[in-house]
TIMI-2910 file (N, C-alpha, C, CB; in pm, 1 decimal, decimal comma, always signed):
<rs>
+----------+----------+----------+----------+----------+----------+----------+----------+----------+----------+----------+----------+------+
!      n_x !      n_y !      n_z !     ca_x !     ca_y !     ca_z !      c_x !      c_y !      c_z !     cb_x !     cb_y !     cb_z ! resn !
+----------+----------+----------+----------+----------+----------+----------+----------+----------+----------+----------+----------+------+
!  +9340,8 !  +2722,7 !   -358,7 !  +9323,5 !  +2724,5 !   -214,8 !  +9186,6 !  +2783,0 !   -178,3 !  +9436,5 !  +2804,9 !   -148,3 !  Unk !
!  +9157,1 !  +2880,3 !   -225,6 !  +9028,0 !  +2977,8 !   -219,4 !  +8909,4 !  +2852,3 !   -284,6 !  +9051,2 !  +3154,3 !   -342,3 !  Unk !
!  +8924,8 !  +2783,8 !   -346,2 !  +8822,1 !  +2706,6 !   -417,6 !  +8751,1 !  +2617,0 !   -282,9 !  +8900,0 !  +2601,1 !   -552,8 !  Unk !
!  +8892,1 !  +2559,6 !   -247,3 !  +8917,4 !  +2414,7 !   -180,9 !  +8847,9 !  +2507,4 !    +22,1 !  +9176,5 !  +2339,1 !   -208,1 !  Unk !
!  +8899,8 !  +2594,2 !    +16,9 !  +8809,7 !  +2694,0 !   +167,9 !  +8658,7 !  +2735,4 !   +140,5 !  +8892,5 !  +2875,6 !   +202,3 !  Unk !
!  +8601,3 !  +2747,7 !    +23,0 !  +8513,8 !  +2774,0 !    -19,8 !  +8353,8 !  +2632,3 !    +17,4 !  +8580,2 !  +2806,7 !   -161,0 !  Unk !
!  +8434,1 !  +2537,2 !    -66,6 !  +8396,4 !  +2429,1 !    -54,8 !  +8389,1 !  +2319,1 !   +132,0 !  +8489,1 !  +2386,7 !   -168,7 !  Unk !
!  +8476,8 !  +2395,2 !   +164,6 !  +8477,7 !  +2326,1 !   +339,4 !  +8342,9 !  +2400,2 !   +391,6 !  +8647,6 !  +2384,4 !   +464,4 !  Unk !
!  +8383,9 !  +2557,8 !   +388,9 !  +8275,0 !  +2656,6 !   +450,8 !  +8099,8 !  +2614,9 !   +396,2 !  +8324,3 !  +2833,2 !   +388,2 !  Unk !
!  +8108,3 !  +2557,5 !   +238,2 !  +7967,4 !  +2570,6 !   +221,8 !  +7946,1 !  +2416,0 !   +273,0 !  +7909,8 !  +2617,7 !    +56,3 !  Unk !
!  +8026,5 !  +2294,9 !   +339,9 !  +7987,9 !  +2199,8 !   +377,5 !  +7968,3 !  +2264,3 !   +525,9 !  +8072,9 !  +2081,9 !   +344,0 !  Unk !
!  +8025,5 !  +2333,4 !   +608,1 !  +8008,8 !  +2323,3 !   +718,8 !  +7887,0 !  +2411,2 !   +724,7 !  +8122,2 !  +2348,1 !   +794,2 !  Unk !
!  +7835,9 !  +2522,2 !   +641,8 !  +7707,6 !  +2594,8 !   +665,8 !  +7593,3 !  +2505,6 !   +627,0 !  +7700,5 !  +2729,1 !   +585,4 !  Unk !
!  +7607,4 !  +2361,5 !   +570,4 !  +7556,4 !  +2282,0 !   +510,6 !  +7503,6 !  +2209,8 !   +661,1 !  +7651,0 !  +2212,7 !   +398,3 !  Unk !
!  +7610,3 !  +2150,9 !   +708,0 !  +7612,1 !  +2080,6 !   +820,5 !  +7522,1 !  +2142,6 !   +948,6 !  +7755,0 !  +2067,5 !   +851,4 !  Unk !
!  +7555,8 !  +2290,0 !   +961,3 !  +7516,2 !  +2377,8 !  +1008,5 !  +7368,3 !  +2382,3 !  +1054,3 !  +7551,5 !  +2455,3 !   +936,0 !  Unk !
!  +7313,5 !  +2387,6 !   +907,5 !  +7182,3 !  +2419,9 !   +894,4 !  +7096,1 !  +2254,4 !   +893,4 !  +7167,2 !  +2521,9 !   +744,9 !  Unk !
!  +7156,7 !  +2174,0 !   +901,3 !  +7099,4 !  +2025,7 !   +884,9 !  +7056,2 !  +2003,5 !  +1090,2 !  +7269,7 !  +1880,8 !   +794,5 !  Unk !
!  +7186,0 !  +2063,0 !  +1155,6 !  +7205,6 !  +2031,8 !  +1270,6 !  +7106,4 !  +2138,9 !  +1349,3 !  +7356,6 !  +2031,6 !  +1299,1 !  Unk !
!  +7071,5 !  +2228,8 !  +1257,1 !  +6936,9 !  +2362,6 !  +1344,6 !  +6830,3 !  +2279,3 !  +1300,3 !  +6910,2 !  +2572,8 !  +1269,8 !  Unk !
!  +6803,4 !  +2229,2 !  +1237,7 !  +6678,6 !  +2134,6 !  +1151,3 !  +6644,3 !  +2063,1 !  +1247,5 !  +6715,4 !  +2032,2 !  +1017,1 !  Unk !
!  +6733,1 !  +1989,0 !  +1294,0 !  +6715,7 !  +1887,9 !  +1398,2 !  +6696,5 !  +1904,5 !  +1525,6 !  +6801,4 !  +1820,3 !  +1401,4 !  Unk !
!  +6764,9 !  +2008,6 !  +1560,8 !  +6759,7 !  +2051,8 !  +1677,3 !  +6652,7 !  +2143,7 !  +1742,4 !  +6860,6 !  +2097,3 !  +1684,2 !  Unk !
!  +6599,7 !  +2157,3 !  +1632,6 !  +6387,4 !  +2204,0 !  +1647,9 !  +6345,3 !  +2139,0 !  +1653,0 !  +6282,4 !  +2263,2 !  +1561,9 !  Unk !
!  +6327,6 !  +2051,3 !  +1589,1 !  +6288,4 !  +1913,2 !  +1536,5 !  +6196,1 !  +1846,7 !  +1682,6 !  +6454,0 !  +1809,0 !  +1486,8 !  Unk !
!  +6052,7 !  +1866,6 !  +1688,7 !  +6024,2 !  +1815,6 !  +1832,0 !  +6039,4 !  +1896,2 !  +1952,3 !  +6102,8 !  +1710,4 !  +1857,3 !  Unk !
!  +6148,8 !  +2005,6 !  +1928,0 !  +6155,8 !  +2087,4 !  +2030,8 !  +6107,1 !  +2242,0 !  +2039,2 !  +6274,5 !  +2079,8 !  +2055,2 !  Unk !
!  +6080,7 !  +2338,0 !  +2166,2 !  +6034,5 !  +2428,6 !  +2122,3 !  +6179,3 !  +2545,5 !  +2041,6 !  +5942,7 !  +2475,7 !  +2248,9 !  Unk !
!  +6172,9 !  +2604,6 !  +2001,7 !  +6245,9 !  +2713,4 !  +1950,5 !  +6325,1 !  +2790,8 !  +2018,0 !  +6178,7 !  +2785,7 !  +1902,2 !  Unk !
!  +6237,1 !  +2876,8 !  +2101,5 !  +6353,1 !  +2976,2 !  +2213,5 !  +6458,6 !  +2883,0 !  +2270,0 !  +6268,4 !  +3052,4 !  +2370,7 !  Unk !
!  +6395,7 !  +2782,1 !  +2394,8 !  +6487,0 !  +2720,6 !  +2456,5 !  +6607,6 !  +2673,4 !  +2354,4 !  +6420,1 !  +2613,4 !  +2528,6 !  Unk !
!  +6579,4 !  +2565,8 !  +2289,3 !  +6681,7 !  +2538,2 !  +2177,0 !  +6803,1 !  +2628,0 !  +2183,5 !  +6616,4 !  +2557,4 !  +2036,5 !  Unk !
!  +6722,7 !  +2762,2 !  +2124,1 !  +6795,7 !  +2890,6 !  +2082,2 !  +6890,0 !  +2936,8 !  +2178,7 !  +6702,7 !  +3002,5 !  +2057,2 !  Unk !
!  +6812,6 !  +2956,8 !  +2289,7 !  +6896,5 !  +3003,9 !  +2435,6 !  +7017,8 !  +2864,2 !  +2447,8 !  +6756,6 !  +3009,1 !  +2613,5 !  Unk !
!  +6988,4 !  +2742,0 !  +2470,3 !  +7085,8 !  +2656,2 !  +2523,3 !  +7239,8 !  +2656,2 !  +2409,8 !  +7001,1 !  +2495,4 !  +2537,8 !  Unk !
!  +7218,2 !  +2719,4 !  +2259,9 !  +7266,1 !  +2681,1 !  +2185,6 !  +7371,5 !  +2799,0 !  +2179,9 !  +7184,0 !  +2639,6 !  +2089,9 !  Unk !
!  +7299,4 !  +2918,0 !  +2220,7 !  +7389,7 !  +3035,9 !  +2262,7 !  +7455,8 !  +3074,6 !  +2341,7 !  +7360,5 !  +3107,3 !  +2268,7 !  Unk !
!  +7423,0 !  +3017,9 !  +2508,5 !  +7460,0 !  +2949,5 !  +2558,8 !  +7612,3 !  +2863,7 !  +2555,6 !  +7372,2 !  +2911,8 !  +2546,9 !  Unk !
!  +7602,6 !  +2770,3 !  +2468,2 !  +7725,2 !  +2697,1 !  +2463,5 !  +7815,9 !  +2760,9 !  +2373,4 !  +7705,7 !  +2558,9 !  +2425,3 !  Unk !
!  +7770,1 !  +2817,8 !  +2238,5 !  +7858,4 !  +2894,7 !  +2201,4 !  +7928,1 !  +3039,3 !  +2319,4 !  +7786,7 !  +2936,1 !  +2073,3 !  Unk !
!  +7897,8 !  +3097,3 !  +2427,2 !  +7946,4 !  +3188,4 !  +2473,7 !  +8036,8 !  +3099,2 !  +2581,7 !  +7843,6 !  +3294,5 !  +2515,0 !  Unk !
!  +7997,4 !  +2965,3 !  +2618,8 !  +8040,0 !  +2922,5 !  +2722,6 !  +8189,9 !  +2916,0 !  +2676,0 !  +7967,6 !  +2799,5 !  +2771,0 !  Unk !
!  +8185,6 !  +2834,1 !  +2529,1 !  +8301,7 !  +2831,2 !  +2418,2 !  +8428,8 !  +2910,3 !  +2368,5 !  +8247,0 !  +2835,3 !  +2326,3 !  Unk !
!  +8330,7 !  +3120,2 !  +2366,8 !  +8441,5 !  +3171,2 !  +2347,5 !  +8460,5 !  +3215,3 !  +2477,3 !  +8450,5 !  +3262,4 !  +2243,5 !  Unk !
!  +8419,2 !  +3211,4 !  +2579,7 !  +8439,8 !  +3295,4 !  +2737,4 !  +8602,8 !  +3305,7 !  +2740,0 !  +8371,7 !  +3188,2 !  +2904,2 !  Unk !
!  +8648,3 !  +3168,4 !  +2747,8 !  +8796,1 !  +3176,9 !  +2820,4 !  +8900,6 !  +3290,3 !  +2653,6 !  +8879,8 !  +2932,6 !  +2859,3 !  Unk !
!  +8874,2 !  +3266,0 !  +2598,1 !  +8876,6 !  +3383,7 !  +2481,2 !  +8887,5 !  +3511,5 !  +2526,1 !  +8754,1 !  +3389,7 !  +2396,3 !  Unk !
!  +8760,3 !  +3579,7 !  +2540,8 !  +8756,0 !  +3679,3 !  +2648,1 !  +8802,1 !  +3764,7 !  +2724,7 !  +8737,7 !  +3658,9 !  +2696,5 !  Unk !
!  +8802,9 !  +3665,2 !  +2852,9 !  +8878,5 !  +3662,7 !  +2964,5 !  +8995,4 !  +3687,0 !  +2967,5 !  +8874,0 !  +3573,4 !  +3013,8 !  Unk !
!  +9102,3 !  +3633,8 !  +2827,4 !  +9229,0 !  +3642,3 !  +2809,9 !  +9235,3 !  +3737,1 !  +2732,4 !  +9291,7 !  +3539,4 !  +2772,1 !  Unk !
!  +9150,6 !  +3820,2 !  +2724,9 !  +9158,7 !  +3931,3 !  +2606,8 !  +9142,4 !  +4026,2 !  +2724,4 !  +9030,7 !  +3937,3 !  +2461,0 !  Unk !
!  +9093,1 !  +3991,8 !  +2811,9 !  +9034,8 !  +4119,9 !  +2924,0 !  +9147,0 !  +4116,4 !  +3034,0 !  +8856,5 !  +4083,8 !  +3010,8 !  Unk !
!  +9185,6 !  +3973,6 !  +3018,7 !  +9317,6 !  +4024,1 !  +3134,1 !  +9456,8 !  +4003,1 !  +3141,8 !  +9301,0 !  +3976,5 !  +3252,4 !  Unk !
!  +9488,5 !  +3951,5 !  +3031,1 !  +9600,1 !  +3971,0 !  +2973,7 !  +9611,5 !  +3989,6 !  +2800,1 !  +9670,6 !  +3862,9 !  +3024,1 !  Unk !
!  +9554,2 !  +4129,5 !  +2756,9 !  +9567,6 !  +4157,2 !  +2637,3 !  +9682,1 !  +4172,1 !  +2553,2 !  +9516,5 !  +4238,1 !  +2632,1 !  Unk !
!  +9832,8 !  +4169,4 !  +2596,7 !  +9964,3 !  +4128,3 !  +2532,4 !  +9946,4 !  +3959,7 !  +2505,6 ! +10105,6 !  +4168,9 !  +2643,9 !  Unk !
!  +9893,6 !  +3866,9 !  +2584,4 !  +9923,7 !  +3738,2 !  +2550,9 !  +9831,4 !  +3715,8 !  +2462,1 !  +9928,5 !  +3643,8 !  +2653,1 !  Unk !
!  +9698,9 !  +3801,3 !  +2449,4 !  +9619,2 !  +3747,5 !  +2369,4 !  +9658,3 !  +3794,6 !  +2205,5 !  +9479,5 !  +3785,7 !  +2422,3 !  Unk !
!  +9702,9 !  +3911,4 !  +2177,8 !  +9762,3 !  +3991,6 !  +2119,3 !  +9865,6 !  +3875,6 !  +2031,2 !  +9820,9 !  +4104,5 !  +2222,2 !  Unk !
!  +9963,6 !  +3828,7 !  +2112,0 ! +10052,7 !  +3780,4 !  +2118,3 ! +10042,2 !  +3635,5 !  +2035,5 ! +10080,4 !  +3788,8 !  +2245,0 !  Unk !
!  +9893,7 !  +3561,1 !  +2090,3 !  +9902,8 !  +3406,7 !  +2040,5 !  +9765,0 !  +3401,1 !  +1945,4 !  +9898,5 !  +3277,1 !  +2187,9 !  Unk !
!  +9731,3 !  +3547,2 !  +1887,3 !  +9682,1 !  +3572,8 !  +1748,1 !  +9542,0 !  +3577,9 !  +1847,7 !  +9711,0 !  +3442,4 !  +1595,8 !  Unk !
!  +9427,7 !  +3606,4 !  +1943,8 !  +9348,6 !  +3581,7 !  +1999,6 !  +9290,9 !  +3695,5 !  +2064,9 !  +9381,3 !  +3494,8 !  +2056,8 !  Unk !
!  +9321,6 !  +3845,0 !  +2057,4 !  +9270,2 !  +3892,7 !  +2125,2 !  +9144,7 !  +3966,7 !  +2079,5 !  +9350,8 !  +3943,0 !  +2175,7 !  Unk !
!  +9058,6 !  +3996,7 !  +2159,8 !  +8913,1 !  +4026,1 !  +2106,7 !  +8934,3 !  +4189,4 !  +2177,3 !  +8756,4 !  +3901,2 !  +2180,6 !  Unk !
!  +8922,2 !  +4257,3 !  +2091,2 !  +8911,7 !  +4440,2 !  +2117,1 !  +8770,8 !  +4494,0 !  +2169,4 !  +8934,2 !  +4533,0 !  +1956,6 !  Unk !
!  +8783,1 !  +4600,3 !  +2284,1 !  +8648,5 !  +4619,3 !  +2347,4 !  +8589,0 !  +4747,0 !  +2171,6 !  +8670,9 !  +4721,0 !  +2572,0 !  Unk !
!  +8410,6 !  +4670,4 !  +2206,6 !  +8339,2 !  +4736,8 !  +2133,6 !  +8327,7 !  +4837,5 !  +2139,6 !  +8259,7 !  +4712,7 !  +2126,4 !  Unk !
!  +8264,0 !  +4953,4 !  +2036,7 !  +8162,0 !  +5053,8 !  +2003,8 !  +8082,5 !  +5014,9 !  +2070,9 !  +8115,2 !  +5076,8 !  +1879,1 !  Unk !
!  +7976,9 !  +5146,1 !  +2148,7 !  +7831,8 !  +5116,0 !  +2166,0 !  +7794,9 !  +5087,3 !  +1996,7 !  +7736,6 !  +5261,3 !  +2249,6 !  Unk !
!  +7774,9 !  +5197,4 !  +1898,5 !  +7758,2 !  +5127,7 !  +1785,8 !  +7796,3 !  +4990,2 !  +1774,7 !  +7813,9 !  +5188,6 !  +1699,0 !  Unk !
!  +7889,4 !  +4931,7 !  +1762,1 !  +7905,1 !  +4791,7 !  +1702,7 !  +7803,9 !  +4681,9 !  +1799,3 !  +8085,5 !  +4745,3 !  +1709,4 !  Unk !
!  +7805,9 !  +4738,1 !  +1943,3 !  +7706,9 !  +4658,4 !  +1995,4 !  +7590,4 !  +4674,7 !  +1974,8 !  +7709,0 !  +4651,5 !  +2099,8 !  Unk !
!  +7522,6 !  +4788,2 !  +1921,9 !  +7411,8 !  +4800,1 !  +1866,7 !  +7381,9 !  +4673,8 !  +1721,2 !  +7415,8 !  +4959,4 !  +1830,4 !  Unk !
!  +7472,2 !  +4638,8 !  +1627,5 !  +7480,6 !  +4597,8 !  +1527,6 !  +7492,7 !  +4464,0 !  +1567,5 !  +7566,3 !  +4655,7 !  +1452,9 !  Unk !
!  +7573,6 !  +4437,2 !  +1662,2 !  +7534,0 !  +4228,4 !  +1704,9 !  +7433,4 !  +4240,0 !  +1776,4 !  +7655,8 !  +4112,2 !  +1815,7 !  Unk !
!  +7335,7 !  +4289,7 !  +1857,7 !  +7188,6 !  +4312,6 !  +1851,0 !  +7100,2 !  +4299,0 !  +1736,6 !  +7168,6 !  +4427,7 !  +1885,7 !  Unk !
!  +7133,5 !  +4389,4 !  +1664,2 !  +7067,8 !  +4375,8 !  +1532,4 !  +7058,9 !  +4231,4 !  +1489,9 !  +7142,9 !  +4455,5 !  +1425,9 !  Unk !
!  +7185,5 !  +4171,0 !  +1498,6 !  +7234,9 !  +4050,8 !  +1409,6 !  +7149,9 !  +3994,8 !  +1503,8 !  +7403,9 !  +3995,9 !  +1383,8 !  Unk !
!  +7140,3 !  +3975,9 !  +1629,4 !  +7108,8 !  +3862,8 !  +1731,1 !  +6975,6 !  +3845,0 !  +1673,9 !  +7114,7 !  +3897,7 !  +1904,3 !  Unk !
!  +6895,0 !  +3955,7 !  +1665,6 !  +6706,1 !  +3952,0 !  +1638,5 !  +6717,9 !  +3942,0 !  +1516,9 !  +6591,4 !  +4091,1 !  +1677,6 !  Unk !
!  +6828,9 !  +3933,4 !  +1410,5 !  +6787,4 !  +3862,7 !  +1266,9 !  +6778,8 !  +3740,5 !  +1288,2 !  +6879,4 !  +3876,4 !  +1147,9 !  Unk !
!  +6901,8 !  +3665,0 !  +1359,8 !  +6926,9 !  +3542,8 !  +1381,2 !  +6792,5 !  +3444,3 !  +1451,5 !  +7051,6 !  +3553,7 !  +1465,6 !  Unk !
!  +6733,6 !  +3507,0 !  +1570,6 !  +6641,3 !  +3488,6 !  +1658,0 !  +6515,8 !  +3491,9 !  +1544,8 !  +6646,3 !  +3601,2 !  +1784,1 !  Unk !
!  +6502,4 !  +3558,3 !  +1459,8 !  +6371,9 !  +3533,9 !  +1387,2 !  +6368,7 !  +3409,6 !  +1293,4 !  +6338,7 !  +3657,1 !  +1302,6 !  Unk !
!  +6531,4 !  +3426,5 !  +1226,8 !  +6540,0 !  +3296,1 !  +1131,9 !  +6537,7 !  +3196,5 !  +1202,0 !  +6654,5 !  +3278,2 !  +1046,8 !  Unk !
!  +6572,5 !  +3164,8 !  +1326,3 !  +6555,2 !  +3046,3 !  +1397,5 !  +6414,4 !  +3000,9 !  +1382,6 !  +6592,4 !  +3063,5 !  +1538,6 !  Unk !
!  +6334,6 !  +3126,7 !  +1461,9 !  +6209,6 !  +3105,5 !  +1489,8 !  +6129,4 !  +3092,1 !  +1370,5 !  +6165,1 !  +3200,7 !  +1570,3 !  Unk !
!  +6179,6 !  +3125,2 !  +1250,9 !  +6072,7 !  +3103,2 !  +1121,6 !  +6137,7 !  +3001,5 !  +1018,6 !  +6040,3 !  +3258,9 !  +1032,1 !  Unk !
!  +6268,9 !  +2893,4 !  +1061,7 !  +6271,2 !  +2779,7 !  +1004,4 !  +6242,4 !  +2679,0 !  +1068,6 !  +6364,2 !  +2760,7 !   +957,5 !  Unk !
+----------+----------+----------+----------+----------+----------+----------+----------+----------+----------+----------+----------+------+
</rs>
């Protein structure tokens, strides 16, 4: 099972990175970057939302997202300006 999840994940980081390729490709970088982050937040919002206002249902249907650490938000910062450079330097 672990082989066969292994093998999906390195196609989809595969896919992943084919689909950032392209999506520079001709275009400038930030924007890209912004529209792409963007849709991923637009994505988990209702996520969220159900974590923020009804945290038993989210709890409940395996979904709820727990409020951060200032630390931990310090650390997806971190991640964001790793991410933001590798964008900008592939």
């Amino acid at each position: 099972m672990w082989m066969t999840l292994t093998c999906i994940s390195a196609l989809l980081l595969g896919c992943y990175d084919i689909s950032k390729k392209k999506a520079v490709d001709g275009n400038a970088v930030l924007p890209t970057l912004f529209f792409s982050t963007l849709a991923a937040a637009l994505a988990i919002a209702p996520i969220l939302l159900l974590s923020a206002l009804d945290p038993a249902r989210a709890y409940a249907w395996h979904l709820a997202v727990p409020p951060q650490t200032p630390a931990a938000h310090l650390l997806i910062l971190l991640k964001s300006i790793l991410v933001g450079c590798s964008w900008m330097l592939s």
